[in-house]
C-alpha positions in Angstrom: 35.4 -50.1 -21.8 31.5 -49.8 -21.9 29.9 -49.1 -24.7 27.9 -50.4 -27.6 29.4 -51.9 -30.7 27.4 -50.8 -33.7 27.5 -51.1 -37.5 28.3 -48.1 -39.2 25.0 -47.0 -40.1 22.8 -48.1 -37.3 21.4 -45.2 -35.1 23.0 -44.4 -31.9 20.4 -45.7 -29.1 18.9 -43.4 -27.0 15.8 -45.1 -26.6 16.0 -48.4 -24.9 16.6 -48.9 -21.3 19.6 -51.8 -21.9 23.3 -51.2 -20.0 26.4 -52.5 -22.1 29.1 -55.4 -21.0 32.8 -54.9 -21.3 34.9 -56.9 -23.5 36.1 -59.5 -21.1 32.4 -59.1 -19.9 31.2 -60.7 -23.1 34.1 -63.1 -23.1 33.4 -64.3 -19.6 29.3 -64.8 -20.5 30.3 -66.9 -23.8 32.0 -68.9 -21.8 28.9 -69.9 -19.1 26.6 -69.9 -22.1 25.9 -72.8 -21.8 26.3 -74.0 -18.4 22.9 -74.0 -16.1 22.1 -71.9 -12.9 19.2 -74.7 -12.5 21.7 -77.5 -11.6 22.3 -77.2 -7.8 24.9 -80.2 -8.4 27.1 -77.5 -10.1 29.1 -75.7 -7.7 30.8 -72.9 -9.8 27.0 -71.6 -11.4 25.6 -71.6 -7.5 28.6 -69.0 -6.6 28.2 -67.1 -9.2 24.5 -67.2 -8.4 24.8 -66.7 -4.7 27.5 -63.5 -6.1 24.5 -62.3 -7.8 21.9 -62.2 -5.4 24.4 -61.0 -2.4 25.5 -58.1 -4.6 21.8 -57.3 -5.4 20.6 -57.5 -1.3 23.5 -55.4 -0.4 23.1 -52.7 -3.3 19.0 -52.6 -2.1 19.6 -52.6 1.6 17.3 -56.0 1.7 19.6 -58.1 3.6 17.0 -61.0 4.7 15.0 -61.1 1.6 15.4 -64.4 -0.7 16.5 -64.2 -4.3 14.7 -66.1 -7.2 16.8 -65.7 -10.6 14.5 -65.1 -13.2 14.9 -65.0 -16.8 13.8 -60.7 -17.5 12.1 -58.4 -15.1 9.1 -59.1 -17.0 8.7 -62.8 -15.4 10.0 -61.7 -12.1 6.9 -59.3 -12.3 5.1 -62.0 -13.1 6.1 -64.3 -9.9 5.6 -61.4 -7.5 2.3 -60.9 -8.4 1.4 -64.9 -8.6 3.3 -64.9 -5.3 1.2 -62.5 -4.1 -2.4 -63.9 -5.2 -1.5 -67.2 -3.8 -0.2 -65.5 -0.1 -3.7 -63.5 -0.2 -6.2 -65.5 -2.0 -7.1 -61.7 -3.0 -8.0 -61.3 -7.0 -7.4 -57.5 -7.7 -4.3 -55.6 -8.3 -3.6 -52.0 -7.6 -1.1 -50.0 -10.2 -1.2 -46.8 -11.9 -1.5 -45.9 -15.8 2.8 -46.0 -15.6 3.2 -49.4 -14.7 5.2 -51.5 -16.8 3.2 -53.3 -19.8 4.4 -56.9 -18.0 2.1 -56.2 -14.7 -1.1 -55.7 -17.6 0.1 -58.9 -18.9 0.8 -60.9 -15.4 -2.7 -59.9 -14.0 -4.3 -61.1 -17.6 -2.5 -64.4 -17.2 -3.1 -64.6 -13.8 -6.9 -63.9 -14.1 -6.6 -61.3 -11.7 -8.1 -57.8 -12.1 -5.8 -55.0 -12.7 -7.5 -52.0 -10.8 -5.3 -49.2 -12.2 -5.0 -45.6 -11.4 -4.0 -42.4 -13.1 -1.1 -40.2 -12.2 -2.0 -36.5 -11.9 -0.7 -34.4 -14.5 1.2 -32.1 -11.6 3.7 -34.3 -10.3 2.8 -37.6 -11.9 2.1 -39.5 -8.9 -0.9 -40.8 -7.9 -3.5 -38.8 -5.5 -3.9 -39.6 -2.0 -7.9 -38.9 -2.6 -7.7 -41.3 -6.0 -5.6 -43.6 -3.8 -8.0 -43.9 -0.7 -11.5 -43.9 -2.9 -10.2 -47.1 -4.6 -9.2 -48.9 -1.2 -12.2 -48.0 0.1 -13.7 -49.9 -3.0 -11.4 -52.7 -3.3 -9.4 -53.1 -0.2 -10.6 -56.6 0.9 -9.9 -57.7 -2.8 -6.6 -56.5 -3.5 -4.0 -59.0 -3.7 -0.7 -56.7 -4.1 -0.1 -52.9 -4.9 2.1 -52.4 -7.4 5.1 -49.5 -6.9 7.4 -48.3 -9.4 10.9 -47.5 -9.2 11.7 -45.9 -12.1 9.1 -45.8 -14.8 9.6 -46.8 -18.4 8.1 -43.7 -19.9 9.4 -41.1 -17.8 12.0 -42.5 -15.5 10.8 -41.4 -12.0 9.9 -42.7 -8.8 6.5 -43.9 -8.0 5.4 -43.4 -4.5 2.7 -45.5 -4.1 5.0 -47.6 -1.7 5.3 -45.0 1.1 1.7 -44.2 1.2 0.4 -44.1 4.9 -2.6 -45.8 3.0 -0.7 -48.4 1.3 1.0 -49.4 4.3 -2.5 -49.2 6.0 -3.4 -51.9 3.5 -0.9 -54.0 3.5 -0.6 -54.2 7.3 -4.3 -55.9 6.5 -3.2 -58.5 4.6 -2.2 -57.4 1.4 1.2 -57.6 -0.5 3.7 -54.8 -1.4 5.7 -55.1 -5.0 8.3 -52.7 -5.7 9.2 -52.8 -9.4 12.6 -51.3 -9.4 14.0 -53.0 -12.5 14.9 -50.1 -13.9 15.1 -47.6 -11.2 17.2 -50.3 -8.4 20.7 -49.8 -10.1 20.4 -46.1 -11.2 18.5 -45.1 -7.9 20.6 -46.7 -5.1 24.1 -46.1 -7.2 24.0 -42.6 -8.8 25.0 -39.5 -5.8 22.5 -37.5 -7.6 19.4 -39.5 -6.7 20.1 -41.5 -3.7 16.7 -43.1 -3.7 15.6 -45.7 -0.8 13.7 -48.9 -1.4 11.3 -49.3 0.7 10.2 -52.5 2.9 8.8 -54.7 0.9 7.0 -58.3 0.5 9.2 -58.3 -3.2 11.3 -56.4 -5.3 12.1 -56.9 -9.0 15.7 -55.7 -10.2 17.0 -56.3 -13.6 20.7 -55.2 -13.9 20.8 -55.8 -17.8 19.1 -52.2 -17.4 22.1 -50.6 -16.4 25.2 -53.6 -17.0 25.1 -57.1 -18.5 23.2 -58.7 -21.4 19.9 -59.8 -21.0 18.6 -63.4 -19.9 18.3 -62.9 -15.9 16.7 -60.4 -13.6 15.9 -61.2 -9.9 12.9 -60.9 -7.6 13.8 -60.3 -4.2 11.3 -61.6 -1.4 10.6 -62.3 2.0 11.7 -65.4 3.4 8.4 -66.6 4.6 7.0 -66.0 1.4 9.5 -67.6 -1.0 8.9 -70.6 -2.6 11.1 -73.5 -2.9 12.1 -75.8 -6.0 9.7 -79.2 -6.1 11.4 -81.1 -8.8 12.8 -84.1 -7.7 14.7 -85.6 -10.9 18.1 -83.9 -10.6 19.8 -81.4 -8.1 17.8 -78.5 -8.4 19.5 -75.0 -7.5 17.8 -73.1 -4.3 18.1 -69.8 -6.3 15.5 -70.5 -8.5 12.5 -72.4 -10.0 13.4 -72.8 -13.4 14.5 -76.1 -15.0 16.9 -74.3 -17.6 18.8 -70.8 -17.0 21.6 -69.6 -18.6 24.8 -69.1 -16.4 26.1 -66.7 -19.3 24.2 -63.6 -18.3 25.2 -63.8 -14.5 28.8 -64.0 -15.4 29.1 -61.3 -17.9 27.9 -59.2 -15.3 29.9 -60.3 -12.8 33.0 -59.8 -14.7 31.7 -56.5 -16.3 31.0 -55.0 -12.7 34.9 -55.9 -11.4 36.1 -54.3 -14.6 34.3 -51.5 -13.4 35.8 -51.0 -10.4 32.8 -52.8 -8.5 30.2 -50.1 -6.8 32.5 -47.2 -7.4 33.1 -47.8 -10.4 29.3 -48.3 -11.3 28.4 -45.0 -9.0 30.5 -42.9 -10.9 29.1 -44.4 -14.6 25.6 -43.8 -12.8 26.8 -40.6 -11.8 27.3 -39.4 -15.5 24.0 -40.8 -17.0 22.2 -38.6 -14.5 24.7 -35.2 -14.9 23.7 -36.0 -19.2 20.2 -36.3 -18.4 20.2 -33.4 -15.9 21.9 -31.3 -18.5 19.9 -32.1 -21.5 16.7 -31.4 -19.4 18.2 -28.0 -18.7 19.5 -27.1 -22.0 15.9 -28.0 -23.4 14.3 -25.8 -21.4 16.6 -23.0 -22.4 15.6 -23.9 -25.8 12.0 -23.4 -25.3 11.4 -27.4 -25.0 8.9 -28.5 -22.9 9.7 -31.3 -20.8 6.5 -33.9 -19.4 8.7 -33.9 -16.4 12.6 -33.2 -15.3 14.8 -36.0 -15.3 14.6 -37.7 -11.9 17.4 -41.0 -13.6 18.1 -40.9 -16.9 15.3 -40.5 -19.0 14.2 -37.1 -20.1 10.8 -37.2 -21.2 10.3 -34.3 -24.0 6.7 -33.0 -24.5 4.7 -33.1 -28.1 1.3 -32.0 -29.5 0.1 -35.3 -31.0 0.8 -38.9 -32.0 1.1 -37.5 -34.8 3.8 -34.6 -34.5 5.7 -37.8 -32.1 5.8 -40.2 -35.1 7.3 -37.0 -37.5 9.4 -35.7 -34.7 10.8 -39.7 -34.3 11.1 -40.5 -37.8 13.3 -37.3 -38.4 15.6 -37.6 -35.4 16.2 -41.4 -36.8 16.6 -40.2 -40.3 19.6 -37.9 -38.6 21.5 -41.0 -37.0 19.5 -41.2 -33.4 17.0 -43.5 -32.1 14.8 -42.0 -29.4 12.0 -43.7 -27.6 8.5 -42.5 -27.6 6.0 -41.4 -24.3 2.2 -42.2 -24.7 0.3 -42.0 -21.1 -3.4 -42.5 -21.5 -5.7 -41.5 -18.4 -9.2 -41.2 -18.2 -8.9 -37.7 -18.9 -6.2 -36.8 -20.3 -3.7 -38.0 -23.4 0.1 -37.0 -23.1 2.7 -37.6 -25.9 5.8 -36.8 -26.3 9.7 -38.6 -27.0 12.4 -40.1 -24.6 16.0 -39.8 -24.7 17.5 -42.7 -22.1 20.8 -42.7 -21.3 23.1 -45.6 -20.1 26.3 -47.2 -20.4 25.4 -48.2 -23.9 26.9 -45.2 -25.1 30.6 -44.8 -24.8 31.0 -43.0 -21.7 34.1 -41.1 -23.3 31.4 -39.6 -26.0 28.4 -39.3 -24.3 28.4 -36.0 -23.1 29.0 -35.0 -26.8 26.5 -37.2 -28.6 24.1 -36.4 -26.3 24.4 -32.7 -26.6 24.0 -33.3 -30.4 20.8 -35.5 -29.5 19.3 -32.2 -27.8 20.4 -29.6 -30.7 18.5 -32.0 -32.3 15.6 -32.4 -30.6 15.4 -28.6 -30.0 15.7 -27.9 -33.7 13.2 -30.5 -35.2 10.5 -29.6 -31.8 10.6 -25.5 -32.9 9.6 -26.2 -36.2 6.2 -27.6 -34.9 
């Protein structure tokens, strides 16, 4: 059974985006600990690694793109967009202000310039006039634009990716990451959102989101554009360019998505995070909570005053046995704050409906006193 194993006193966990294994998930990862993906010579870690990456090309529709294992979706990010800056010989990145915190970092440590845009307050997307005023700017400069399936802070879809503009763009040279760490496993399992990846030049999912423990994620890219391992002192494994990676992570997912029930089983978990979050977006707004935006996954975004009312608001909800996350998005004109309940597997599935109906009692309560 899924679920997280706490101490007694520890809040439950609404506010991280992590997944859960089951207990012969765990088992099965312990045992790989310590055996390396990185060692072609190995025949048992390249299946499971070859397991990983078929399952992930299947789930994303991305039959011809070439896997890299990565350690965290944070470093896959950071390949794509090094991938992506040595294709194009471009130096500028396009994003918006709800990109994940690991593109600011790559494009720093990349020395590339992050030329980022802010969503509109509406829909949370970015405009097409925003959009086309900074291509006509940048364009010849810009190395990759940057898409997000699911965002961190508010758990929707991005969609940069199916711009006419963007594709205008990249049909001149420039290259198309979809972050869809988050958003891949939610997304293409749950009934409720159905959402398509789009073509792509790479795609960053990390299933540790949604099942498994952390310590690999996986970039997805083209063939022509993937690189190969150049060290030459042992065997090296074609599935990625590390020296050193953990087999552990790959097979507690593995053996936590057949104790699942395989796709099925993980469509209807996926199924339940969204009905939670669907629910506790409706039963806020009949509580007179306002929401930033509805849940679109599993994340449902509430709206506060003020840093300040969000660190009371926080400290509160912790104090009553329930950690929440928080929502900060900083444009050039605007400042929104708020709190974020995310639901996964980490919860019991047999309680979550429950818990997470106390969550919003909760929520409702401590918000109506502001």
């Amino acid at each position: 059974m899924l679920g997280l194993f706490r101490a007694r006193r520890e809040p439950l966990d609404f506010s991280q985006i992590v997944g859960s294994c089951t207990y012969n998930g765990r088992k099965a990862g312990a045992s790989w600990d310590n055996i390396n993906l990185a060692d072609g010579s190995n025949d048992g870690a390249q299946r499971l690694a070859g397991y990983f990456i078929d399952f992930h090309k299947e789930l994303l529709g991305t039959p011809n793109m070439k896997g890299l294992l990565e350690p965290s979706a944070s470093l896959a990010n950071y390949r794509a967009l090094e991938l992506a800056r040595d294709a194009t010989g471009r130096n500028k990145i396009l994003c918006s202000n709800l990109s994940h915190i690991s593109i600011a970092r790559a494009a720093d440590s990349l020395r590339l310039e992050p030329i980022v845009l802010d969503v509109d307050t509406n829909d949370y997307q970015v405009s097409d006039g925003q959009l086309s005023r900074a291509i006509a700017e940048h364009g010849r400069d810009i190395a990759a634009v940057v898409s997000t399936y699911g965002t961190t802070q508010l758990g929707h879809v991005e969609r940069l990716a199916e711009s006419e503009l963007v594709k205008q763009l990249r049909s001149e040279g420039a290259w198309l990451h979809v972050d869809a760490a988050y958003g891949g496993y939610i997304g293409k399992l749950s009934r409720h959102v159905m959402v398509e990846i789009p073509d792509a030049d790479s795609i960053t999912i990390d299933p540790y989101k949604f099942v498994g423990k952390p310590g690999v994620a996986l970039l997805l890219v083209g063939r022509e554009e993937a690189p190969t391992p150049n060290v030459d002192y042992y065997v090296p494994s074609p599935h990625t360019l590390h020296t050193t990676l953990s087999a552990g992570p790959v097979a507690a997912w593995g053996q936590t998505v057949k104790d699942c029930g395989d796709v099925y089983g993980l469509r209807e978990i996926a199924d339940q995070c969204v009905e939670i979050s669907k629910r506790a977006g409706d039963d806020l707004r009949r509580k007179g909570v306002s929401l930033i935006h509805f849940p679109e996954m599993s994340i449902v975004p509430v709206a506060l005053g003020s840093q300040e009312e969000v660190e009371h608001v926080h400290t509160q909800i912790l104090n009553e046995g329930f950690s929440v996350g928080k929502v900060h998005i900083k444009g050039r004109d605007y400042e929104i704050n708020g709190i974020r309940m995310v639901v996964t597997p980490k919860v019991n599935p047999d309680l979550m409906y429950g818990t997470a109906s106390n969550l919003v009692d909760k929520i409702a309560r401590l918000t109506s006193q502001k």
